[in-house]
PDB file of N, CA, C and O in Angstrom:
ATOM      1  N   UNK A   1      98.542 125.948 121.534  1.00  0.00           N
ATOM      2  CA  UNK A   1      97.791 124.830 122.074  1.00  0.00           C
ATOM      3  C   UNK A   1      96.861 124.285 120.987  1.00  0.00           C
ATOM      4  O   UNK A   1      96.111 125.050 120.381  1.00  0.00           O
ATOM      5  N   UNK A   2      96.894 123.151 120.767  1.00  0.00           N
ATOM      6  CA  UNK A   2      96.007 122.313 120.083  1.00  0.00           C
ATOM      7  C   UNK A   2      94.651 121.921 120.583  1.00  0.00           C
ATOM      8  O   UNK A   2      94.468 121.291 121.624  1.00  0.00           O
ATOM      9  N   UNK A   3      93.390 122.481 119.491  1.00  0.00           N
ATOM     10  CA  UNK A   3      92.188 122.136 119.990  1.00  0.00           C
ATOM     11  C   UNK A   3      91.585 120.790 119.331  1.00  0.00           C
ATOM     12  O   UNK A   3      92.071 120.019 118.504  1.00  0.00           O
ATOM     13  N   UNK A   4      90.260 120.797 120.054  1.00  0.00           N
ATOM     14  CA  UNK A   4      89.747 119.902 119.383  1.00  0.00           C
ATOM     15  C   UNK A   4      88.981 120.176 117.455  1.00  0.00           C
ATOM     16  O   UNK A   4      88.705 119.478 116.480  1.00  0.00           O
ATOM     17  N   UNK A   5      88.944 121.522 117.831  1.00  0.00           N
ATOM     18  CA  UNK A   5      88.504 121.709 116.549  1.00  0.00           C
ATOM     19  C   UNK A   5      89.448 122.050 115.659  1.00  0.00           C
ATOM     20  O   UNK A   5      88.972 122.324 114.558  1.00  0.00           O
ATOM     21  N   UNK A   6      91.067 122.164 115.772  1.00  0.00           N
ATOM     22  CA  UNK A   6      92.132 121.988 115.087  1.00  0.00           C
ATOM     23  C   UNK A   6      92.359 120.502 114.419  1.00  0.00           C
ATOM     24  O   UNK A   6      92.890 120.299 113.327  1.00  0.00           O
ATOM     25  N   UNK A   7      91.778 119.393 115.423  1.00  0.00           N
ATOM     26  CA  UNK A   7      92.223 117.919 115.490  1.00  0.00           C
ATOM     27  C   UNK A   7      90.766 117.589 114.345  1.00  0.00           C
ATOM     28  O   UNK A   7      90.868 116.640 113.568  1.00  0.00           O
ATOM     29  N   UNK A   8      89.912 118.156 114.344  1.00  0.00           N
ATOM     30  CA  UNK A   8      88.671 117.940 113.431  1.00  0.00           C
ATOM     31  C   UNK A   8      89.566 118.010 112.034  1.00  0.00           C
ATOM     32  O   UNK A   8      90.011 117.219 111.202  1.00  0.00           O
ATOM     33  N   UNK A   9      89.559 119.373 112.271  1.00  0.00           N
ATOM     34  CA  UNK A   9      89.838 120.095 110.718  1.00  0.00           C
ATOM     35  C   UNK A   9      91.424 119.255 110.108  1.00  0.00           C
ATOM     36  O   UNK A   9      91.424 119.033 108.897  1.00  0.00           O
ATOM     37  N   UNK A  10      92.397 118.919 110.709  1.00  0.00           N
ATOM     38  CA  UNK A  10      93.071 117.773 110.489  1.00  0.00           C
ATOM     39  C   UNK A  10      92.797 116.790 109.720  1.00  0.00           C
ATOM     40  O   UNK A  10      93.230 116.467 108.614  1.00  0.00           O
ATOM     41  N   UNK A  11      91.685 116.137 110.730  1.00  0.00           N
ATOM     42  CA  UNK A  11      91.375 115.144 110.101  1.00  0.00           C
ATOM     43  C   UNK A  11      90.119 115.124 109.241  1.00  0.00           C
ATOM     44  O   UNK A  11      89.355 114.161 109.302  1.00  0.00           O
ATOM     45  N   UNK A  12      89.871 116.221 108.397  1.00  0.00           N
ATOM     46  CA  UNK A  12      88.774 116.606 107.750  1.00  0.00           C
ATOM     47  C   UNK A  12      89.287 116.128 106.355  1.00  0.00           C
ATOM     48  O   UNK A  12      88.937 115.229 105.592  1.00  0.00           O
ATOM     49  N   UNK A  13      90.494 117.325 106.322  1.00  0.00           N
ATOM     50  CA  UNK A  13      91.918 117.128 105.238  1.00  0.00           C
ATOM     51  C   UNK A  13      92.221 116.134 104.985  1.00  0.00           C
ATOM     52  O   UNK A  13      92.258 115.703 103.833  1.00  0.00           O
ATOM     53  N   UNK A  14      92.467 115.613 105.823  1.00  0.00           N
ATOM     54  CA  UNK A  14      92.971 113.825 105.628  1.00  0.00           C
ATOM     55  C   UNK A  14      92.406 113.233 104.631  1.00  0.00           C
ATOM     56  O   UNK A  14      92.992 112.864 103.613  1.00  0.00           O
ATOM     57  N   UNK A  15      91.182 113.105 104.880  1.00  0.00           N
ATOM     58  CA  UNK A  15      89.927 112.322 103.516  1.00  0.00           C
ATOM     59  C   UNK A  15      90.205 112.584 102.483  1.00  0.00           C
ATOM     60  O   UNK A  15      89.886 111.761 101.625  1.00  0.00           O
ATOM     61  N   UNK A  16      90.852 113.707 102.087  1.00  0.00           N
ATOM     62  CA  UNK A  16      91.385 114.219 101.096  1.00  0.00           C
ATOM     63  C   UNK A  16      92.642 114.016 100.066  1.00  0.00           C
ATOM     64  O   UNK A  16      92.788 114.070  98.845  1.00  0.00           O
ATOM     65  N   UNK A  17      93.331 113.797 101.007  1.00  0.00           N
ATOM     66  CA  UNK A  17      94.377 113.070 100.646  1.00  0.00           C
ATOM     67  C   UNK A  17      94.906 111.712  99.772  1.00  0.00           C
ATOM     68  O   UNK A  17      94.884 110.556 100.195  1.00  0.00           O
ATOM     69  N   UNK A  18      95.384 112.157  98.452  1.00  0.00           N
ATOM     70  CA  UNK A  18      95.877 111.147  98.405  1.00  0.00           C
ATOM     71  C   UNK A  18      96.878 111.236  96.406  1.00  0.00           C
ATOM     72  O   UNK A  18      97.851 111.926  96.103  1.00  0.00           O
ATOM     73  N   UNK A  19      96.125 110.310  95.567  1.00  0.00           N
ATOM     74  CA  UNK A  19      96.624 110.280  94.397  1.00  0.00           C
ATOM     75  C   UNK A  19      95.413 110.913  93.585  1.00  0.00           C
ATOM     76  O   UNK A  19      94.393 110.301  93.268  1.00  0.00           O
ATOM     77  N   UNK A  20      95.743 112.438  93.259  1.00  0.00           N
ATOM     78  CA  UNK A  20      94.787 112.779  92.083  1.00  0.00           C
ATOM     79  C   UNK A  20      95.114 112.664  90.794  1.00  0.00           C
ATOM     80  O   UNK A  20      96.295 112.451  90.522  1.00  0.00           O
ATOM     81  N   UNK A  21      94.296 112.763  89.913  1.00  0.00           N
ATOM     82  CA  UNK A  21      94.892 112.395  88.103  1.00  0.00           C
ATOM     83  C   UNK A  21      93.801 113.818  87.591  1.00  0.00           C
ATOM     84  O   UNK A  21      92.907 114.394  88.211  1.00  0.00           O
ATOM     85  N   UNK A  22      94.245 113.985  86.482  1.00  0.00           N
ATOM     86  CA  UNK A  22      93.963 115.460  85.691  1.00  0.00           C
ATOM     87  C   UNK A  22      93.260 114.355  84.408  1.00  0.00           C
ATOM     88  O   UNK A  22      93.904 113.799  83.519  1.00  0.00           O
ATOM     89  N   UNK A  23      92.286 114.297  84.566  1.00  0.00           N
ATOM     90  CA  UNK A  23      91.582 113.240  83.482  1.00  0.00           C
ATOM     91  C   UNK A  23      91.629 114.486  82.248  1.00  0.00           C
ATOM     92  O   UNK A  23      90.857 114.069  81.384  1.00  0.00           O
ATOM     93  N   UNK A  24      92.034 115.442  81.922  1.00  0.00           N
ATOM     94  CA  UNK A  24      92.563 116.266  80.525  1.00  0.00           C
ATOM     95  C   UNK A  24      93.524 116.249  80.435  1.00  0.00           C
ATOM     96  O   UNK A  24      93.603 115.710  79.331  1.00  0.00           O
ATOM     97  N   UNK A  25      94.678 116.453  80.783  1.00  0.00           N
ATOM     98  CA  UNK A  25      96.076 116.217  80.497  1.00  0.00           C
ATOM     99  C   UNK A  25      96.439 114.960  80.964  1.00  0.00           C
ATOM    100  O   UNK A  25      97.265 114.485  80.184  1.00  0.00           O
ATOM    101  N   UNK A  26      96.172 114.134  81.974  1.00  0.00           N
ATOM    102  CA  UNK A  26      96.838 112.633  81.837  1.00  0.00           C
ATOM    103  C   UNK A  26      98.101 112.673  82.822  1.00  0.00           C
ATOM    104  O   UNK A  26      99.090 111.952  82.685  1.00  0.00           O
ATOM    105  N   UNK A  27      97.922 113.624  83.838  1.00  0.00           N
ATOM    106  CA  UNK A  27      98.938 114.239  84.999  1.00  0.00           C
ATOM    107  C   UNK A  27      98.183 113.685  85.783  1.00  0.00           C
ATOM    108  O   UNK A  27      96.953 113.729  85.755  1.00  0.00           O
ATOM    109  N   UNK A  28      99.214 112.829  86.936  1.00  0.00           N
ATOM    110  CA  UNK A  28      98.692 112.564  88.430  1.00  0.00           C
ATOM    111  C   UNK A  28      99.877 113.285  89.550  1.00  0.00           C
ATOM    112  O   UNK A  28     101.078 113.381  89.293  1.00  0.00           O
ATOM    113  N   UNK A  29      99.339 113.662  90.585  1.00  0.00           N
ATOM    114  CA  UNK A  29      99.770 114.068  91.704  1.00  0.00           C
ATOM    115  C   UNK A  29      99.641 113.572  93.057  1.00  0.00           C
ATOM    116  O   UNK A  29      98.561 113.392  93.621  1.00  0.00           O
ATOM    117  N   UNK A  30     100.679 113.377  93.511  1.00  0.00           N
ATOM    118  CA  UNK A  30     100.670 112.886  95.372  1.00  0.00           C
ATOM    119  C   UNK A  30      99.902 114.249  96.095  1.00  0.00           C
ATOM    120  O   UNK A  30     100.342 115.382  95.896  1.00  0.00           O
ATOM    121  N   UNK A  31      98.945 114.045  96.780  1.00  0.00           N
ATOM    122  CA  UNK A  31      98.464 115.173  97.596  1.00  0.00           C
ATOM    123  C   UNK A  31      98.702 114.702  99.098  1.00  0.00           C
ATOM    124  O   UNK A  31      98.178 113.681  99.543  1.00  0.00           O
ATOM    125  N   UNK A  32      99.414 115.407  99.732  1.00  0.00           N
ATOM    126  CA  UNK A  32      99.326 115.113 101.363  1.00  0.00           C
ATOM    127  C   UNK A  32      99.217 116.345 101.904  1.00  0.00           C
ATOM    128  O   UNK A  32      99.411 116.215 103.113  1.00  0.00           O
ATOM    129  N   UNK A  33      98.978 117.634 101.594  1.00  0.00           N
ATOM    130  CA  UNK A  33      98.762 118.627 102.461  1.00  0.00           C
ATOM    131  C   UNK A  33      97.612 119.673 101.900  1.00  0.00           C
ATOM    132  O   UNK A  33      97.484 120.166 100.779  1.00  0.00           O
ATOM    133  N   UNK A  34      96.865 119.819 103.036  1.00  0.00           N
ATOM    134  CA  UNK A  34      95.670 120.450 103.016  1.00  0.00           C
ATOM    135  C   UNK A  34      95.485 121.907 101.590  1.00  0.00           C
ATOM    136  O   UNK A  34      94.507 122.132 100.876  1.00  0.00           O
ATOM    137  N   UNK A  35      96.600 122.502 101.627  1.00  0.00           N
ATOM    138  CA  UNK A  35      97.595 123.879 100.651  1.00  0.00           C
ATOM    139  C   UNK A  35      97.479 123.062  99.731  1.00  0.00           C
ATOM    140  O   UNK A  35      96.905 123.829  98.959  1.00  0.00           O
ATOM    141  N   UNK A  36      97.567 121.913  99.042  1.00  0.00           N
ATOM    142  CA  UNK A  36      97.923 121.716  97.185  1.00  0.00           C
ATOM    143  C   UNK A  36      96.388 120.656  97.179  1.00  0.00           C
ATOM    144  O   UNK A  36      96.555 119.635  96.512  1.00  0.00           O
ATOM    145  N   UNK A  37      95.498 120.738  97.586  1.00  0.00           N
ATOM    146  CA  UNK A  37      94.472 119.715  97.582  1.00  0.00           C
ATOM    147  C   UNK A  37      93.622 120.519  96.092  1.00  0.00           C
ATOM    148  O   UNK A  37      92.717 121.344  96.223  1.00  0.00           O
ATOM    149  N   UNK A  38      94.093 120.110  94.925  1.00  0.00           N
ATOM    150  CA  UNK A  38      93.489 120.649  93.532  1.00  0.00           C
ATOM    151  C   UNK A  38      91.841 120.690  93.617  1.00  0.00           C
ATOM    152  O   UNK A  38      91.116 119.772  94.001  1.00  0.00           O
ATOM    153  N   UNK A  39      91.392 122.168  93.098  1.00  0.00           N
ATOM    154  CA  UNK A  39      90.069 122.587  93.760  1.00  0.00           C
ATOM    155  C   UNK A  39      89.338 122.684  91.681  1.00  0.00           C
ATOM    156  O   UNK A  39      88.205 123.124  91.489  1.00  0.00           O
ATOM    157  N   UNK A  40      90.040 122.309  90.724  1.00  0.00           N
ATOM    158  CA  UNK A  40      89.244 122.408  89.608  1.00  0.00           C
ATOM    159  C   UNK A  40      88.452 120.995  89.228  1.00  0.00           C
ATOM    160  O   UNK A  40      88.745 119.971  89.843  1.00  0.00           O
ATOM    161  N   UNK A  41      87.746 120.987  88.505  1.00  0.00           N
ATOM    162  CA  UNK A  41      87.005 119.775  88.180  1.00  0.00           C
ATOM    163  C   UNK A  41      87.631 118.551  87.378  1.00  0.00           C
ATOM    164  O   UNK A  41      87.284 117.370  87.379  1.00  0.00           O
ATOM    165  N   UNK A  42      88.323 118.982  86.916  1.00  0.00           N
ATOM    166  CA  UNK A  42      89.424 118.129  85.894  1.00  0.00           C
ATOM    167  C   UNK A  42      90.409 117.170  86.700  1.00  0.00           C
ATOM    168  O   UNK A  42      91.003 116.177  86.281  1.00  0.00           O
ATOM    169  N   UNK A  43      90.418 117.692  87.867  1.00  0.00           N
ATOM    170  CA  UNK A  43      91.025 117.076  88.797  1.00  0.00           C
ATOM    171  C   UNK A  43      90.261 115.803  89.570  1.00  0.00           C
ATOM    172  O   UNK A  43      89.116 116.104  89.908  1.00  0.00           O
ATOM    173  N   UNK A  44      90.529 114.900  89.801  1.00  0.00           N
ATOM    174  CA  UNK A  44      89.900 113.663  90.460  1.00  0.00           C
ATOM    175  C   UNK A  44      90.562 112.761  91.374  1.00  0.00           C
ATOM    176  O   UNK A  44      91.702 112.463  91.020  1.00  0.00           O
ATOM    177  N   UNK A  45      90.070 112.131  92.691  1.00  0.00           N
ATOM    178  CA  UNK A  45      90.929 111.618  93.551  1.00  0.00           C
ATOM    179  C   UNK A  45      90.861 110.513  92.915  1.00  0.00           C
ATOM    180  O   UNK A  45      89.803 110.106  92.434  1.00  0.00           O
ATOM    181  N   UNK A  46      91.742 110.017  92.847  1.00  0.00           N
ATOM    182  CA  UNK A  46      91.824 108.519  92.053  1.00  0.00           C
ATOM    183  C   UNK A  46      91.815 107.313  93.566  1.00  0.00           C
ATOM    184  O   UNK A  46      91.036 106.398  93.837  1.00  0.00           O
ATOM    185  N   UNK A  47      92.826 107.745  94.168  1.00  0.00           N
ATOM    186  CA  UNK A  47      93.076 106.884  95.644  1.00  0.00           C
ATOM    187  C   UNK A  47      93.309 107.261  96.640  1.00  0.00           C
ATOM    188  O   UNK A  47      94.216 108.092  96.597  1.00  0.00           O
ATOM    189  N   UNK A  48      92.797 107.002  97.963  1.00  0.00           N
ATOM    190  CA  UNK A  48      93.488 107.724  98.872  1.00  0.00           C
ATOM    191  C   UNK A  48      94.899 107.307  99.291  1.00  0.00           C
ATOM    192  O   UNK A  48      95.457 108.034 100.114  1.00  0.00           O
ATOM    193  N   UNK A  49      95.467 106.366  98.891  1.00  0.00           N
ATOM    194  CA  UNK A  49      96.924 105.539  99.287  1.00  0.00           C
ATOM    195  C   UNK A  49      97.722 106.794  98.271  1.00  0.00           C
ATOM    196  O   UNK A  49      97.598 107.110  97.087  1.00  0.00           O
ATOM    197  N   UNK A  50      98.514 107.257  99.321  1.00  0.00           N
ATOM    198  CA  UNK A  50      99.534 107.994  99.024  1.00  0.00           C
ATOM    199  C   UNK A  50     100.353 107.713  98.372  1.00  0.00           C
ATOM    200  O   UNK A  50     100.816 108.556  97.604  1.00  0.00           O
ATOM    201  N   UNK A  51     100.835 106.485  98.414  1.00  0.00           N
ATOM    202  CA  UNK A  51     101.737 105.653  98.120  1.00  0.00           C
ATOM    203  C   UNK A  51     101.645 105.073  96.770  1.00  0.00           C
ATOM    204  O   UNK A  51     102.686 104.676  96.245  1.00  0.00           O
ATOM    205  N   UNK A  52     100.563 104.981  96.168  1.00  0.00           N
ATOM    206  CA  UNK A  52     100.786 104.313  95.586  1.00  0.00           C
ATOM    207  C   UNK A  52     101.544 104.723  93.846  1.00  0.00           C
ATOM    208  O   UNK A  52     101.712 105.870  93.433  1.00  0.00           O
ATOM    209  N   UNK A  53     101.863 103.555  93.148  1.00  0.00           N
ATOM    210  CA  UNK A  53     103.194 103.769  92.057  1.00  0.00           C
ATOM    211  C   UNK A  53     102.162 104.202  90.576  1.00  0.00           C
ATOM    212  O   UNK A  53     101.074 103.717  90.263  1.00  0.00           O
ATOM    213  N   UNK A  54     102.735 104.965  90.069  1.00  0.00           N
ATOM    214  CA  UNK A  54     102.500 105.184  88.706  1.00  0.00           C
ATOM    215  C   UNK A  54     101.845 104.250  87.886  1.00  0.00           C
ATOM    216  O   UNK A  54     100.870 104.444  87.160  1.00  0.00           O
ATOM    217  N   UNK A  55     102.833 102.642  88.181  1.00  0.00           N
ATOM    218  CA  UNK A  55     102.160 101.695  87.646  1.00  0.00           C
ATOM    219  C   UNK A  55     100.249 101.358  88.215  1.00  0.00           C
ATOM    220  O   UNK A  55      99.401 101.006  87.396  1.00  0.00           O
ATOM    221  N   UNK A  56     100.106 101.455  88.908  1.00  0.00           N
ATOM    222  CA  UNK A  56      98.854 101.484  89.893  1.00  0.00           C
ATOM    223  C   UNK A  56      97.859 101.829  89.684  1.00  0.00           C
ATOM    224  O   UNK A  56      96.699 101.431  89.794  1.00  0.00           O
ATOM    225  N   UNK A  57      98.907 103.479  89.011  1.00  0.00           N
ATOM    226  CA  UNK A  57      97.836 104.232  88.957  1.00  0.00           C
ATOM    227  C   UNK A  57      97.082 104.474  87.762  1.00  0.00           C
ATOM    228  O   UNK A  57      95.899 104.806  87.825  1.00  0.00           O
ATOM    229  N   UNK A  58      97.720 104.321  86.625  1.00  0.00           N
ATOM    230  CA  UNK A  58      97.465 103.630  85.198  1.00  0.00           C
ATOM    231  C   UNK A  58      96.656 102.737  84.842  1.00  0.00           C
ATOM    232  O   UNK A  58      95.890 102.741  83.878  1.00  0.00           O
ATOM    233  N   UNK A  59      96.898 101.608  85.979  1.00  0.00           N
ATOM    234  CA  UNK A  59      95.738 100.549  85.839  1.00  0.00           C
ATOM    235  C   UNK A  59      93.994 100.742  86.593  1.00  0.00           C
ATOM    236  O   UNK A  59      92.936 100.120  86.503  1.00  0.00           O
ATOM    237  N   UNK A  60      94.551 102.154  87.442  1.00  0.00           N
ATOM    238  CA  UNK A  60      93.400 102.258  88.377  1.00  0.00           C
ATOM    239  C   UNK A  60      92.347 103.060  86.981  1.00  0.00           C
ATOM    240  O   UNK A  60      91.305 102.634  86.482  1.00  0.00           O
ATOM    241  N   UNK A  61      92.857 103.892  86.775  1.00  0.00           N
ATOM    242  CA  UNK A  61      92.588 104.559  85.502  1.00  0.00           C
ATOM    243  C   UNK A  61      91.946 104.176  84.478  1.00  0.00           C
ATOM    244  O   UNK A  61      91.001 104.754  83.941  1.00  0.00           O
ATOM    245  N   UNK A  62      92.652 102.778  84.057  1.00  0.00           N
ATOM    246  CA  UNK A  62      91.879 101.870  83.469  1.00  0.00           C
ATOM    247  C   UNK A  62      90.498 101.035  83.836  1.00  0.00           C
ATOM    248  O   UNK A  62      89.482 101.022  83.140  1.00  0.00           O
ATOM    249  N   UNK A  63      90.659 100.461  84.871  1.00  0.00           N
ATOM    250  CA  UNK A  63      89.470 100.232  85.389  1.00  0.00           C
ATOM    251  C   UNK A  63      88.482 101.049  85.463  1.00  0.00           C
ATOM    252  O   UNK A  63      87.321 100.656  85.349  1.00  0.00           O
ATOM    253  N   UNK A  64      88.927 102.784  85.741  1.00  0.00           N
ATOM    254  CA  UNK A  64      88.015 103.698  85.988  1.00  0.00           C
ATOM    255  C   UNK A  64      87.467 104.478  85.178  1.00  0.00           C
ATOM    256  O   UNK A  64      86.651 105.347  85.484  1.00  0.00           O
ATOM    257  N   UNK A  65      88.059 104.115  83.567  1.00  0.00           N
ATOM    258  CA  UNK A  65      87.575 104.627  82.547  1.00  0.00           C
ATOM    259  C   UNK A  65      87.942 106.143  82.224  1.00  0.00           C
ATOM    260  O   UNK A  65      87.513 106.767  81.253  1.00  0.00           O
ATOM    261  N   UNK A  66      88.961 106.719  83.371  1.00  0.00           N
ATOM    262  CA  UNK A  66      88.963 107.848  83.517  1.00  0.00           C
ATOM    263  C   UNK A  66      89.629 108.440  82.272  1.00  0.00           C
ATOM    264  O   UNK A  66      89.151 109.444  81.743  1.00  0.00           O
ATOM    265  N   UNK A  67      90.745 107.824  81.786  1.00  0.00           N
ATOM    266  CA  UNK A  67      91.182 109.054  80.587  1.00  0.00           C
ATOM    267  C   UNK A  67      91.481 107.838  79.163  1.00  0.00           C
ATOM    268  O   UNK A  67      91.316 106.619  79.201  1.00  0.00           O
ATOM    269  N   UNK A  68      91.868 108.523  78.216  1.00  0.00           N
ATOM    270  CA  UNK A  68      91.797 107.847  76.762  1.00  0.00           C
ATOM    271  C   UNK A  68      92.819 106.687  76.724  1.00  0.00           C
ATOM    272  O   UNK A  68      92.575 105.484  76.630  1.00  0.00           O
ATOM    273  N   UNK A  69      94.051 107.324  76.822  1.00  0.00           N
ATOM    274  CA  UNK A  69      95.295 106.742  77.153  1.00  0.00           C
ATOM    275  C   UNK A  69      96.114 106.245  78.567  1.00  0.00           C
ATOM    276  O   UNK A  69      97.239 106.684  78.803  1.00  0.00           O
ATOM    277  N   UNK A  70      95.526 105.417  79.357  1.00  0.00           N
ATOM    278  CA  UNK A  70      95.891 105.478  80.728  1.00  0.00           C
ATOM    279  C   UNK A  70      97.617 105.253  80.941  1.00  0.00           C
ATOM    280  O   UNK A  70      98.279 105.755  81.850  1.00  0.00           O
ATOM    281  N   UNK A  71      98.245 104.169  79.613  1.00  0.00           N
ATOM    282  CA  UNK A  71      99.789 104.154  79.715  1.00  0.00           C
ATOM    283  C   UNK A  71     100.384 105.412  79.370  1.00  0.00           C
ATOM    284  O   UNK A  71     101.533 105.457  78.930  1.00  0.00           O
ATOM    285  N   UNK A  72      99.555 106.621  79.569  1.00  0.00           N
ATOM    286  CA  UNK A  72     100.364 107.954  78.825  1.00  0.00           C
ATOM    287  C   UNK A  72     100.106 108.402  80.129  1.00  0.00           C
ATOM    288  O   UNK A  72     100.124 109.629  80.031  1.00  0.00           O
ATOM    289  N   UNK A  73      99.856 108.074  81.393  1.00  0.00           N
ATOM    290  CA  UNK A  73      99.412 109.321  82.402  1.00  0.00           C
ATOM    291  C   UNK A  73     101.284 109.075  82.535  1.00  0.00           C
ATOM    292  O   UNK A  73     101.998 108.148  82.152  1.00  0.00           O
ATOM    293  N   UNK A  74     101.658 110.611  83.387  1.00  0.00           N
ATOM    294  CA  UNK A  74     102.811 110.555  84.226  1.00  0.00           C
ATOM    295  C   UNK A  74     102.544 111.412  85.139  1.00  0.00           C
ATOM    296  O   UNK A  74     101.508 112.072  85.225  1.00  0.00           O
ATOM    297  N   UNK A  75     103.572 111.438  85.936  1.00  0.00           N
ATOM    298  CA  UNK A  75     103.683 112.753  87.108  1.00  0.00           C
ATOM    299  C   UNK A  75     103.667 114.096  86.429  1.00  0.00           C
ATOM    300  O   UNK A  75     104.149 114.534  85.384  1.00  0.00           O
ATOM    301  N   UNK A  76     103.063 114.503  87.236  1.00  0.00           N
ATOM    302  CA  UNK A  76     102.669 116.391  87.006  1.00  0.00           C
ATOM    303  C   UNK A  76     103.379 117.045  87.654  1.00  0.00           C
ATOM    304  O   UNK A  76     104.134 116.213  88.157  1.00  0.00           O
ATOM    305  N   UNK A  77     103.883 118.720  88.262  1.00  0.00           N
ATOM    306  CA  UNK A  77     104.583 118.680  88.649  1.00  0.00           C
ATOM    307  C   UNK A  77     103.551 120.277  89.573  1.00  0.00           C
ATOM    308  O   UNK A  77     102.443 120.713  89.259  1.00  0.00           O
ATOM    309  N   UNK A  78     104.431 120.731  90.637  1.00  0.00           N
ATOM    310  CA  UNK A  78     103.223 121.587  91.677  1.00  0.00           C
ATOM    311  C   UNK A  78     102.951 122.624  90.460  1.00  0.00           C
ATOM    312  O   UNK A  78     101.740 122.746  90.640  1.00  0.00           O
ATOM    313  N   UNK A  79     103.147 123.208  89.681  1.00  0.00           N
ATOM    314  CA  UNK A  79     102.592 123.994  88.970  1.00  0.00           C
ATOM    315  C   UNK A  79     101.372 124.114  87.940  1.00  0.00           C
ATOM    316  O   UNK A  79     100.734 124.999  87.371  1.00  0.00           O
ATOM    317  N   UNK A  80     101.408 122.827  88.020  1.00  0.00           N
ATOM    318  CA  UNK A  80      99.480 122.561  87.081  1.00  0.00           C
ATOM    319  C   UNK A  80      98.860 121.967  88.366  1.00  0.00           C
ATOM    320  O   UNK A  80      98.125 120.996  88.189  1.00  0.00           O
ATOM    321  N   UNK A  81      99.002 122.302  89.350  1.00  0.00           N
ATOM    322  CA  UNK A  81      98.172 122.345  90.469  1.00  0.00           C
ATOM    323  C   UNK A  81      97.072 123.699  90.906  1.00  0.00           C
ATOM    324  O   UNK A  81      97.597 124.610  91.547  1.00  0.00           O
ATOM    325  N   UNK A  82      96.113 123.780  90.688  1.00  0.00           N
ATOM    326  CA  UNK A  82      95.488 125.121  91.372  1.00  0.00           C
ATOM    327  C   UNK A  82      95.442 125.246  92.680  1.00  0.00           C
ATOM    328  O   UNK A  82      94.693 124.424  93.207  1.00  0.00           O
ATOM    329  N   UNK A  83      96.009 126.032  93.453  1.00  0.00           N
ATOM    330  CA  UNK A  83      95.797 126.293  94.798  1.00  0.00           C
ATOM    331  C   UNK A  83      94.960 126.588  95.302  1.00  0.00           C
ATOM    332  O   UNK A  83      94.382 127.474  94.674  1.00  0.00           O
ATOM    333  N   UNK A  84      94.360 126.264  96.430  1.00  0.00           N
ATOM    334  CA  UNK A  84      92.745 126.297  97.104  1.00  0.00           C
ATOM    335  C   UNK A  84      93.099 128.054  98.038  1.00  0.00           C
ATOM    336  O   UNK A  84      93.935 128.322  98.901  1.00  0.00           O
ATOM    337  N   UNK A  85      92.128 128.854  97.421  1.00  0.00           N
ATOM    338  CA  UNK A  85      92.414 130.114  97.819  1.00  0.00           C
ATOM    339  C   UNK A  85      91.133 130.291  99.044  1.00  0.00           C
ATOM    340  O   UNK A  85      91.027 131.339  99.679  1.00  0.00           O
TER     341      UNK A  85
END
């Protein structure tokens, strides 16, 4: 049975969610589940749109000053992810 404080913590996660970038290596990641939500500092939510494209996210980057080379970010892959223990 589903509580209300299951439906909280749901949607707690949620906020969480989305496109992070590794402003040291120049790796971004889709986050949609509560398990891969990257817990080191290097890590940064760039957007919450799940969705959105590589191209996007490069330019968001840019605007955001976040890393040296923003046309060098690419996809990362689950293993330079730290898991939230």
């Amino acid at each position: 049975m589903i509580t209300i404080t299951d439906i909280k913590e749901v949607k707690m996660h949620h906020d969480k969610f989305g496109i992070y970038l590794n402003t040291k290596t120049g790796k971004a990641m889709r986050i949609s589940s509560p398990y891969w939500i990257p817990s080191g500092k290097e890590w940064v939510l760039l957007t919450s749109d799940v969705n959105t494209t590589l191209l996007k996210i490069r330019e968001l980057a840019k605007e955001k000053n976040m890393v040296k080379e923003p046309d060098k970010i690419v996809w990362g892959d689950w293993s330079e992810v730290p898991k939230r223990s």
